[in-house]
BADO-957160 format. One record per residue (C-alpha): residue number from 1; residue in one letter; x, y, z. Coordinates in pm, 1 decimal. Layout:
N
SITE; NUM; A; X; Y; Z
...
// end
This chain:
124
SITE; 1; X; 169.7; 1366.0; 465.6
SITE; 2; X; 323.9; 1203.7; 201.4
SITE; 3; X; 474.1; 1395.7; -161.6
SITE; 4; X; 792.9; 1338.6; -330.3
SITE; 5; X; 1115.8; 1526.0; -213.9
SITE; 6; X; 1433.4; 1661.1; -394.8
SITE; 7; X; 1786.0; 1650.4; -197.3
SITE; 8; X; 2009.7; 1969.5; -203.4
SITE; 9; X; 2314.4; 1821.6; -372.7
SITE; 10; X; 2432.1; 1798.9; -724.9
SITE; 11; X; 2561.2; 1486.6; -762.6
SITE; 12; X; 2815.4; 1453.7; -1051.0
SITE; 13; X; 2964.1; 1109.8; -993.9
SITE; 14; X; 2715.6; 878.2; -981.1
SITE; 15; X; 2941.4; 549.4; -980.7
SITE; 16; X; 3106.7; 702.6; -684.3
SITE; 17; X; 2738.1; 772.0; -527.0
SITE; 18; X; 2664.6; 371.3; -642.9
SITE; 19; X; 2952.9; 265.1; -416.8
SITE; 20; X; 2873.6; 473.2; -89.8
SITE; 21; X; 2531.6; 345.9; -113.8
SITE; 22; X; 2679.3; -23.4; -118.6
SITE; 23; X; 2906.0; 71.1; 139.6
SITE; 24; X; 2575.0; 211.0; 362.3
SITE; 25; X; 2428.4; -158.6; 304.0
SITE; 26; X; 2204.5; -52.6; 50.6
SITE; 27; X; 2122.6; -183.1; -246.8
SITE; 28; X; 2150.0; -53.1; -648.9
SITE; 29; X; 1874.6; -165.3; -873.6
SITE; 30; X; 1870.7; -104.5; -1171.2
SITE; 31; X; 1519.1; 30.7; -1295.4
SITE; 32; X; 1382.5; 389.7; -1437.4
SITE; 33; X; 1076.4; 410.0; -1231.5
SITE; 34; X; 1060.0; 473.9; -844.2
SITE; 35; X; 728.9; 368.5; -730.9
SITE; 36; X; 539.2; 487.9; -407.4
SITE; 37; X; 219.3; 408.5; -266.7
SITE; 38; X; 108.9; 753.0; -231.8
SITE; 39; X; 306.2; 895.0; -546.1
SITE; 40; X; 247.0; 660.3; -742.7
SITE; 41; X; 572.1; 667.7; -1009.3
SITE; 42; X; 839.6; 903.3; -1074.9
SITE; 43; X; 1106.6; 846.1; -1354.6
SITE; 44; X; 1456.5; 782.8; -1257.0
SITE; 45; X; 1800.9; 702.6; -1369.2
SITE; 46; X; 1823.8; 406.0; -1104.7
SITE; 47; X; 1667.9; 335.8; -755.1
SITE; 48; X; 1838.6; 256.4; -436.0
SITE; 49; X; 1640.1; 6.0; -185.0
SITE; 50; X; 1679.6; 21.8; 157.8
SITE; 51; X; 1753.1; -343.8; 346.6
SITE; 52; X; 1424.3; -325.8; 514.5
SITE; 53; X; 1242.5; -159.7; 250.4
SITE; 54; X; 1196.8; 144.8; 88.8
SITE; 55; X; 1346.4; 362.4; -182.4
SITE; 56; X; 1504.6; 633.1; -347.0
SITE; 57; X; 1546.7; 730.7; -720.0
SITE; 58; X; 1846.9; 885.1; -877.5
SITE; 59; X; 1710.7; 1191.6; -1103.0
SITE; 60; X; 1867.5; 1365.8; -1390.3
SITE; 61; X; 1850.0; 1702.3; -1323.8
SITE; 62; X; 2059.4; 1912.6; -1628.0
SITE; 63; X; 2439.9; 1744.4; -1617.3
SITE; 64; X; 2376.2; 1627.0; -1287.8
SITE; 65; X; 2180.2; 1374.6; -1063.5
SITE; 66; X; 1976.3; 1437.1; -739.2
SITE; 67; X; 1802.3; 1201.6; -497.5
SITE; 68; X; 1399.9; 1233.3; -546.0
SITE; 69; X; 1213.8; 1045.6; -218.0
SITE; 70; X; 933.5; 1044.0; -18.8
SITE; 71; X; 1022.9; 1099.7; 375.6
SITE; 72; X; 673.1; 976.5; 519.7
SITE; 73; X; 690.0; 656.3; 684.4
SITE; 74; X; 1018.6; 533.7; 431.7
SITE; 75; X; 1173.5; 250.8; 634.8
SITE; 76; X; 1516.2; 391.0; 406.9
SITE; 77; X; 1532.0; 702.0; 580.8
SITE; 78; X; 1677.4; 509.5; 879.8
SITE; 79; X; 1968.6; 453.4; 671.0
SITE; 80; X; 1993.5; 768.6; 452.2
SITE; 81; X; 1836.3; 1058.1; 654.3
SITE; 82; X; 1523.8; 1255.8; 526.7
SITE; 83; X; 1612.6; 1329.0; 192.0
SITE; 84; X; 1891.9; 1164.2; 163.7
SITE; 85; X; 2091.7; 1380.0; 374.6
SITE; 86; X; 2334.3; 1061.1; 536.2
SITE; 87; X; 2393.0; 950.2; 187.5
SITE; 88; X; 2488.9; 1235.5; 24.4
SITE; 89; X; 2698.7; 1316.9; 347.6
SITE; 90; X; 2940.4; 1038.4; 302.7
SITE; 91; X; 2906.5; 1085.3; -124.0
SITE; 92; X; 3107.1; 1445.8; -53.5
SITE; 93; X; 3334.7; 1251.1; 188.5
SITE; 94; X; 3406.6; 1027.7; -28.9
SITE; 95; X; 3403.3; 1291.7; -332.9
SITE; 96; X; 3670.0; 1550.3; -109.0
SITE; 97; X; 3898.0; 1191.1; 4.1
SITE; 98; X; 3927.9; 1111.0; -367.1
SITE; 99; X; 4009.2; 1488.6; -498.2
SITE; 100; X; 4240.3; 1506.8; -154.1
SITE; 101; X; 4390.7; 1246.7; -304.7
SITE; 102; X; 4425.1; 1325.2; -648.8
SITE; 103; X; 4631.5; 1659.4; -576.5
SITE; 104; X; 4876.0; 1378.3; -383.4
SITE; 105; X; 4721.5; 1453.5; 12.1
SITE; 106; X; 4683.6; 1162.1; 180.7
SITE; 107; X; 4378.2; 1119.0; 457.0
SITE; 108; X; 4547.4; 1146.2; 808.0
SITE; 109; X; 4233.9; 1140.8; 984.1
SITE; 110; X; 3853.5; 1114.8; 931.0
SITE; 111; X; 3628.3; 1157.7; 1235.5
SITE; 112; X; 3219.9; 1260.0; 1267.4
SITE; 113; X; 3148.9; 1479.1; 1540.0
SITE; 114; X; 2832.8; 1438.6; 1799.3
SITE; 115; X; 2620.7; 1663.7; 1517.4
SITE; 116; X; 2699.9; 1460.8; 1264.8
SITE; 117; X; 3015.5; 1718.5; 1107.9
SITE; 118; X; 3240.6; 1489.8; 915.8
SITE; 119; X; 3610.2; 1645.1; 929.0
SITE; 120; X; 3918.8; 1486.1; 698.7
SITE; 121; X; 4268.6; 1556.4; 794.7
SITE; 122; X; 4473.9; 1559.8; 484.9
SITE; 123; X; 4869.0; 1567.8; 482.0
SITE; 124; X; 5031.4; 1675.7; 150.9
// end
């Protein structure tokens, strides 16, 4: 059945979240609606598109952003998870690598484990 979802995650950096999703193949377009053939339109800060279709929107939620999708039969959830859980996976990576890195650590390692666990190594 098909209805509009909200991801977990607070996103505060959304340039940052921009990147990943380029990173992931995906692409940033720049519009405030996200359209869906069974929700018909949602407003948005900015939609990501999926390479072989399908989308996400970026929604203001207070100070912060959150991914709003729709799971059934979204050709982008091969890429991002259901409800954007891959993407905003590798956005806290990315988000810990960058304050790691900002305190002077410096990534040693990065690996993903068989469940999908991301751990960092940092060395200060």
């Amino acid at each position: 059945m098909s209805h509009l979802t909200k991801g977990k995650t607070k996103i505060k950096d959304v340039s940052l979240l921009k990147e990943v999703a380029q990173a992931m193949g995906l692409k940033v377009v720049e519009t405030r609606k996200l359209k869906g053939a069974y929700i018909g339109s949602v407003d948005c800060e900015f939609v990501i598109r999926g390479q072989h279709g399908g989308d996400l929107g970026i929604v203001k939620d207070g100070e912060d952003y959150t991914i709003a999708m729709d799971n059934y039969m979204n050709p982008i959830c091969k890429t991002v998870g259901s409800n954007g859980a891959l993407l905003t996976r590798d956005y806290q990576v990315e988000l810990h690598k960058r304050e790691a890195q900002l305190l002077g650590g410096v990534i040693a390692d990065q690996h993903t484990d068989e469940a999908g666990f991301v751990y960092l190594e940092v060395s200060v």
